[in-house]
Steps between C-alpha positions, in 0.01 A plus 500: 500500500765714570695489141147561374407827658855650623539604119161712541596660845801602426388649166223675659748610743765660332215661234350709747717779505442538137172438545451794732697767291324358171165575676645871513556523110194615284594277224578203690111558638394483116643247405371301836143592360569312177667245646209452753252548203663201313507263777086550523484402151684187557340390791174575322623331186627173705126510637300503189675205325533235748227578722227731296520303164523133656335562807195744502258293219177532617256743709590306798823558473482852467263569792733239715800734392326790624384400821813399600651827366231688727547311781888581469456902404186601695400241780911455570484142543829329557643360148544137670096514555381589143756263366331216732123668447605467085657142527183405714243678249692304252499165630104538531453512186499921438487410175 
């Protein structure tokens, strides 16, 4: 475990003096926005093929998916609870 995260730590550790004057530099706060801006579109490109396209097929699905996103964003349920409420719901025969 150690040779696994050491390399992180000590990265994150010697990049935060950097870090802090690069905060400090209008251009380095740009170019943080795009950066920032392109990870979104990943992550939301990495959700729509596996899980969208192969996983949402029906109404079901879709209402299922947005349950458990309301339960996460509005009621604040723990993510380990919708995960069991969706496997459950599932294994009921949702759809």
């Amino acid at each position: 475990m150690v040779a696994i995260f050491l390399p992180a730590f000590l990265l994150v550790i010697g990049a935060l003096p950097l870090w802090e004057l690069a905060k400090r530099r209008p251009y380095a706060q740009r170019a943080m926005l795009g950066i920032n801006a392109a990870v979104v579109g990943l992550l939301l490109a990495a959700f729509h093929d596996p899980v969208w396209s192969r996983a949402i097929v029906s109404t079901e699905d879709f209402l299922l998916a947005v349950i458990a996103l309301l339960l996460l964003m509005v009621w604040k349920v723990q993510p380990w609870m919708v995960v069991g409420l969706c496997a459950t719901a599932a294994g009921l025969g949702w759809r």
